[in-house]
C-alpha positions in Angstrom: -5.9 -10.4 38.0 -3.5 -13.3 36.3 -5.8 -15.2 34.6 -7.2 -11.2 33.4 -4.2 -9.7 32.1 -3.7 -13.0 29.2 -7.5 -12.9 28.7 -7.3 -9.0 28.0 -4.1 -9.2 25.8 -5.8 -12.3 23.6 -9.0 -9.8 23.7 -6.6 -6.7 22.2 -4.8 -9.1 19.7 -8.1 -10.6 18.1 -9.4 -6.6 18.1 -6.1 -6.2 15.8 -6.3 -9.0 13.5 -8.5 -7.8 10.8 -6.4 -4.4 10.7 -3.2 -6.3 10.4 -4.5 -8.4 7.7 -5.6 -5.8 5.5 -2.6 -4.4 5.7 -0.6 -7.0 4.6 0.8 -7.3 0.9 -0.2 -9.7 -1.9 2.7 -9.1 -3.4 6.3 -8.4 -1.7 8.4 -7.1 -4.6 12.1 -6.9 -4.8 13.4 -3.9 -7.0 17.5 -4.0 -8.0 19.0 -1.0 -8.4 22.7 -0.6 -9.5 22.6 3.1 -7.8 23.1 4.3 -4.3 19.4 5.9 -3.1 19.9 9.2 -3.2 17.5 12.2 -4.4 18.7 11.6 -8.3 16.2 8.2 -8.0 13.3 10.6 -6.5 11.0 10.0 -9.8 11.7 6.3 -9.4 11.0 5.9 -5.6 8.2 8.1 -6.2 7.1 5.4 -8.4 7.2 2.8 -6.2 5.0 4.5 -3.5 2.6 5.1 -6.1 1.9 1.5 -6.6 1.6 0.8 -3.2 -0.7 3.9 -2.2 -2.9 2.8 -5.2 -3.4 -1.0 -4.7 -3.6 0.1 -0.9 -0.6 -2.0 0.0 -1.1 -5.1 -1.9 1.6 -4.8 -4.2 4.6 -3.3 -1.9 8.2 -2.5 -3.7 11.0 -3.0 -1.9 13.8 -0.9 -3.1 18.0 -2.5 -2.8 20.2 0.2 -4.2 24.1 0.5 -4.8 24.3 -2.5 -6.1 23.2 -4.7 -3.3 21.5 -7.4 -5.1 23.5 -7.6 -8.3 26.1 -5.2 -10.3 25.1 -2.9 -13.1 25.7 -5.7 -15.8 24.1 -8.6 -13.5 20.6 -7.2 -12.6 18.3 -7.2 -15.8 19.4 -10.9 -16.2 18.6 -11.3 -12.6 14.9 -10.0 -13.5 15.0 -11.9 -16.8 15.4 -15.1 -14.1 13.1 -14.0 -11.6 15.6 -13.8 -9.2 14.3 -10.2 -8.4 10.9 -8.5 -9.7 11.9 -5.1 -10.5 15.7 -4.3 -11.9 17.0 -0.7 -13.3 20.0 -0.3 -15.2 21.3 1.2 -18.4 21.2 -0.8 -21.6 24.8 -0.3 -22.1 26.0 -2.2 -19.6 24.5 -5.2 -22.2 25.6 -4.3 -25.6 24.8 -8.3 -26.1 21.8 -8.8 -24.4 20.6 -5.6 -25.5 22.1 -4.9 -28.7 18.9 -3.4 -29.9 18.5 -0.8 -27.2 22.4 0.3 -27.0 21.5 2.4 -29.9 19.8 4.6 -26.8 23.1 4.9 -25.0 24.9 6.3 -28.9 27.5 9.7 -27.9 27.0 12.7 -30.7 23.7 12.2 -31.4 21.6 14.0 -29.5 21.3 17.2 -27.9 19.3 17.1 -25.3 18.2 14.7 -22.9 14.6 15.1 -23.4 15.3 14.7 -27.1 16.9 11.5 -26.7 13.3 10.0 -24.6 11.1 11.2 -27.4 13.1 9.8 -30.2 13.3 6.2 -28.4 9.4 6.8 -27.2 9.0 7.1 -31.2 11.0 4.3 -32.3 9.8 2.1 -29.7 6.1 3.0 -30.9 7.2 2.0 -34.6 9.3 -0.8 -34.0 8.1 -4.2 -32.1 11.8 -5.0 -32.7 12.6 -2.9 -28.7 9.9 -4.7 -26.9 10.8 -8.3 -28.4 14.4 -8.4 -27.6 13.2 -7.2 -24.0 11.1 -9.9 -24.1 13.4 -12.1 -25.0 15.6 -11.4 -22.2 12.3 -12.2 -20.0 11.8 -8.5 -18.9 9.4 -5.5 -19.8 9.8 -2.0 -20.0 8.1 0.4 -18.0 10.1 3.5 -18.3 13.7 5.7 -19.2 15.4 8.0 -17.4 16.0 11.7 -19.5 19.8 12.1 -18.2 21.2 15.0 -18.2 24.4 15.8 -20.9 27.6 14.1 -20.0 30.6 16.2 -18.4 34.6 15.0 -17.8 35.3 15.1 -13.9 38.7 14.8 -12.5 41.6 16.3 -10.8 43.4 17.6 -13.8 42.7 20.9 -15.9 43.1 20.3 -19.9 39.3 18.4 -20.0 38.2 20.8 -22.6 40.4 19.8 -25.3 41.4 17.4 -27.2 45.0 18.1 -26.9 44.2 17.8 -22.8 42.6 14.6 -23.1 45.5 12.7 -25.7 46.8 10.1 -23.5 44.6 10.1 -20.8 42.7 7.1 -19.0 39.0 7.6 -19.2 35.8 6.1 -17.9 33.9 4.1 -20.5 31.0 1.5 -20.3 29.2 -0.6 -23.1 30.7 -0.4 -26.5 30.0 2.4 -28.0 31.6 5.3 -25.5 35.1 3.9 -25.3 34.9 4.4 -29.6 34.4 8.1 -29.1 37.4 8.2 -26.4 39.8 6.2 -28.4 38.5 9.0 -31.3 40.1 11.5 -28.7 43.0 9.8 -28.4 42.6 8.9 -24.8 42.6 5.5 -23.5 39.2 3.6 -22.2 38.7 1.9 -18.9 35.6 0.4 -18.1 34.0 1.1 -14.8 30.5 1.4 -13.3 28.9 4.4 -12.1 29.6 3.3 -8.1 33.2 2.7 -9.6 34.2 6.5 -10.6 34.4 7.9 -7.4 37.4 5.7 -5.8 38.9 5.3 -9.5 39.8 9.3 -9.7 40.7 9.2 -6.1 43.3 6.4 -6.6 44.5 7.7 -9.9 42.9 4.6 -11.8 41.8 6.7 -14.6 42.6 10.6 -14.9 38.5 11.6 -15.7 35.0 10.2 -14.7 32.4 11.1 -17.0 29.1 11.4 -15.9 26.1 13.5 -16.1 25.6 16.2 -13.5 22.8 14.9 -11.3 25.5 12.1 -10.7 28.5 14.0 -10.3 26.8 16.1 -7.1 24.8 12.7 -5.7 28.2 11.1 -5.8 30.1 14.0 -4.9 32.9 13.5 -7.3 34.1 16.8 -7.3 35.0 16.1 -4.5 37.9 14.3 -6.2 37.6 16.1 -9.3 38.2 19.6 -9.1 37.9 20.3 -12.9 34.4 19.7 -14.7 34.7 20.3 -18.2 31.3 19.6 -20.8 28.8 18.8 -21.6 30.6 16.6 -23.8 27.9 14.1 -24.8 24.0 13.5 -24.2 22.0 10.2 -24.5 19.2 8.6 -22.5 19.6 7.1 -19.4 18.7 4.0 -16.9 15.2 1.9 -17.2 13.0 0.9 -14.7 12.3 -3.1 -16.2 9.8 -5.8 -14.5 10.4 -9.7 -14.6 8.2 -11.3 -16.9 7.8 -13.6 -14.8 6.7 -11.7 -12.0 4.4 -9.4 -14.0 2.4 -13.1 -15.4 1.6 -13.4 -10.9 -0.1 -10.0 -11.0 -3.6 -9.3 -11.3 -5.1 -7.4 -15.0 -6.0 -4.4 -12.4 -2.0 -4.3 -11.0 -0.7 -4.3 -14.5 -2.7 -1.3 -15.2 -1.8 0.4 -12.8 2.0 -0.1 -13.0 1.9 0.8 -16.5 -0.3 3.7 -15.8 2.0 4.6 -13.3 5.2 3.7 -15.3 3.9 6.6 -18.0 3.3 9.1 -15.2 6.8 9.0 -14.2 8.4 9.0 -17.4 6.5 12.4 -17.9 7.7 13.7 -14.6 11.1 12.8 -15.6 10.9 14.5 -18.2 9.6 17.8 -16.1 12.2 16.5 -13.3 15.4 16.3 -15.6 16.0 20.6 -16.3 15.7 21.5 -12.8 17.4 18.5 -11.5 20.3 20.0 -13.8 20.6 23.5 -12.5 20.2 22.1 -9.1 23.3 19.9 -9.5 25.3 22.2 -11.2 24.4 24.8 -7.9 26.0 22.2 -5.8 29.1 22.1 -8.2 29.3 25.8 -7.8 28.8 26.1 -4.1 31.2 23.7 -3.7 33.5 26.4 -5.3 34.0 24.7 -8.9 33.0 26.3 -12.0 32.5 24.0 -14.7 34.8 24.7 -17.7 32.5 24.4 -21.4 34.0 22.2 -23.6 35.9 24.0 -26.7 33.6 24.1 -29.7 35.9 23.6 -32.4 37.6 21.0 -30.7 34.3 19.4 -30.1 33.3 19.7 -33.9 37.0 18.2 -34.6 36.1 15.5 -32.0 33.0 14.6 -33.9 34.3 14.4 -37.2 37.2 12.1 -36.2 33.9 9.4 -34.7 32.8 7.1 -37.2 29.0 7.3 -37.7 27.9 5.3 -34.9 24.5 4.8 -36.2 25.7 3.5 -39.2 28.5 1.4 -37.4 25.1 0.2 -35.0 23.2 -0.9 -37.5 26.2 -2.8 -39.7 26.5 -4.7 -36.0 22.9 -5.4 -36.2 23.4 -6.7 -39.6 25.9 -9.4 -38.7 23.2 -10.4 -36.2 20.9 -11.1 -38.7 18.5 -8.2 -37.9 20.0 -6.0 -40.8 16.8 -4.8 -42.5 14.9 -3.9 -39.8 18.0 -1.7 -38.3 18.5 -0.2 -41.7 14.9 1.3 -40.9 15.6 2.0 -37.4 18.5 3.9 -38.2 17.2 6.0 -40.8 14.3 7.0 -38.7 16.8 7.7 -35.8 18.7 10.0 -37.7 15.4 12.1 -39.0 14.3 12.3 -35.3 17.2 13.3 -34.1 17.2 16.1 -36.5 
């Protein structure tokens, strides 16, 4: 019976073996992602699976959210290294790495979110400028989230006015969105999305802004009792591979990430309207009605903004890319339209 129970369990292992194998990846993949995982990021863990159900577990995704492997402004340069294979972020967390692309993350110029994907699918399409200055960094694109409108959060009423918001420390990130608050007469502070929550708690700044889906998966209402917008809508986050990492993969991987990447921006698009009412139900059952923003005030607002596009593409010109944003710009502005 000794020398049968060793014998049997050698037997039982060797029986495994081939199973085991098969099931083990080709290529372990580490994704950075400057959110917490939460049901906003459904489209992109979605994602994720669907690479690994369709290359039957040889190319496996392994998700590290909140931060974990990099902040918001660190992880697309990680990718760019190869320090991680996957990275999401939003371009304006690199208004130098990424000067092209900020013009994605531009306040008062669109009005919806789906609007804002179209118009960048567009430009993208027409201009190889996009795609080079990725390339450049040593990432790709793969997709863009369609977030929702932007709202003020905090623990103060007055949000939905400009006389309200005079004086007033606000969120801001990139370049662009502290021009619009300064425009308002309220006073920028830069902080990351993961940042907002324990900045209103503390009294760092006296409004968050963020789009709904973010302010129920972070639960800031929970600190800010007054919601006030939408104030502002622009695209969102990408989903960006290393370069590096997609020169390892098989022809047949790449296809199917980038036939995968194309499915899930569409779903996002499908996804980003009911993800909206579904946050804003979890606003209101949490007993807070969001205040709309004043129109006049917000046409006031506007006209006291410089033209950003124009302001974008004089930034471009000192850069040495002048001509080719003089196009870009033109064309934004008849999209957007």
């Amino acid at each position: 019976m000794k020398r049968f129970i060793p014998v049997a369990v050698a037997a039982a292992c060797l029986s495994l073996a081939p199973t085991f194998a098969k099931a083990q990846a080709e290529f372990n993949l580490r994704w950075a992602h400057y959110l917490p995982n939460t049901p906003f990021l459904e489209i992109e863990n979605s994602f994720a699976e669907a690479v690994e159900k369709r290359t039957d577990g040889k190319v496996k995704i392994t998700g590290t959210y909140a931060g974990g492997l990099g902040g918001a402004g660190e992880i697309l340069n990680l990718a760019g290294r190869g320090a991680v294979d996957f990275a999401t972020s939003a371009a304006g967390y690199y208004p130098d790495r990424l000067p092209v692309w900020k013009a994605s993350q531009l306040p008062f110029v669109f009005d919806t979110p789906k609007q804002a994907i179209e118009t960048f699918k567009t430009l993208r399409e027409e201009f190889p400028l996009f795609d080079e200055e990725m390339k450049g960094m040593g990432i790709r694109f793969l997709f863009q989230q369609p977030l929702g409108s932007y709202y003020f959060v905090g623990p103060q009423a007055g949000c939905d006015t400009l006389e309200g918001l005079a004086g007033k420390k606000i969120r801001a990130f990139g370049s662009e969105i502290p021009k619009i608050i300064s425009a308002a007469g309220a006073v920028a502070i830069t902080l990351t999305t993961t940042e907002m929550y324990e900045a209103v708690q503390r009294g760092v700044i006296d409004y968050a802004n963020a789009d709904v889906g973010n302010i129920a998966s972070l639960k800031l209402y929970e600190v800010g009792k007054n919601i006030c917008g939408p104030i502002m809508t622009f695209s969102g986050h990408m989903m960006t591979i290393s370069e590096r990492t997609w020169a390892k993969l098989p022809e047949e991987y790449q296809k199917i990430i980038m036939e995968e990447a194309d499915a899930a921006q569409q779903r996002y698009l499908d996804w980003v309207d009911d993800n909206g009412k579904n946050a804003i139900k979890v606003i209101n059952d949490a007993g807070i009605q969001i205040t709309p923003f004043n129109a006049d005030e917000m046409a006031k607002w506007k006209a006291a903004t410089p033209d950003l596009v124009q302001a974008w593409a004089e930034d471009m010109a000192k850069r040495g890319k002048g001509e080719e944003a003089n196009k870009i710009a033109a064309r934004l502005k008849e999209l957007a339209k």
